[in-house]
N, C-alpha and C positions, 0 to 999 in steps of 0.2 A: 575567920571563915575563909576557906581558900577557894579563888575564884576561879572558875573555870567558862570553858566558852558556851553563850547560851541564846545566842543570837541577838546578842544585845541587854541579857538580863543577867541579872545576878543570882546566883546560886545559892537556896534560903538553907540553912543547917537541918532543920525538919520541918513535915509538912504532917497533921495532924488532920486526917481525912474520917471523914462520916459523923464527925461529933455534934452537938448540941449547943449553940452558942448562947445565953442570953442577956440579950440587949433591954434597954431601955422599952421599946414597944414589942418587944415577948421573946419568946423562944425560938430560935430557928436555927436547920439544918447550915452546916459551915465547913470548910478546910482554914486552921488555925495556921499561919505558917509562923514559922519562928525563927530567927537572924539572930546567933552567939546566946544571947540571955534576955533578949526581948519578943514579944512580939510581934511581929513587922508586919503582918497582915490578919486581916480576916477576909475569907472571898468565900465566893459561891462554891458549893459541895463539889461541885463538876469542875470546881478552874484547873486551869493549865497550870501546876506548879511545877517549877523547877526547882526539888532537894534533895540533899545526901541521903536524907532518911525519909520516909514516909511510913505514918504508921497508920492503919485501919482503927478509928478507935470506938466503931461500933454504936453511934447512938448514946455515948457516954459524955460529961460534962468536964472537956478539959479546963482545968483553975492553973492561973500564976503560979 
């Protein structure tokens, strides 16, 4: 991943916006972000990410 300046953050490879996460106590709304071949976060649908890529992915259930 090539880092760039982000006021102190690091810059995630993609961020996977609008999807449907679920967890252990049920279903809910998420931005997936993903760092090379993992996934480095799960955050609120609204968070501030900073990625190369960000896709819309509509209400769909991104899988590993």
């Amino acid at each position: 991943m090539a880092e760039k300046p982000t006021g102190g953050r690091q810059q995630a490879d993609l961020a996977l916006r609008g999807g449907r996460v679920v967890t252990g106590s049920g279903v809910t709304a998420a931005t997936v972000v993903v760092s090379g071949d993992t996934i480095s976060a799960v955050c609120a649908p609204d968070a501030d990410v900073s990625a190369a890529q960000a896709i819309d992915v509509d209400d769909a259930y991104p899988l590993p």
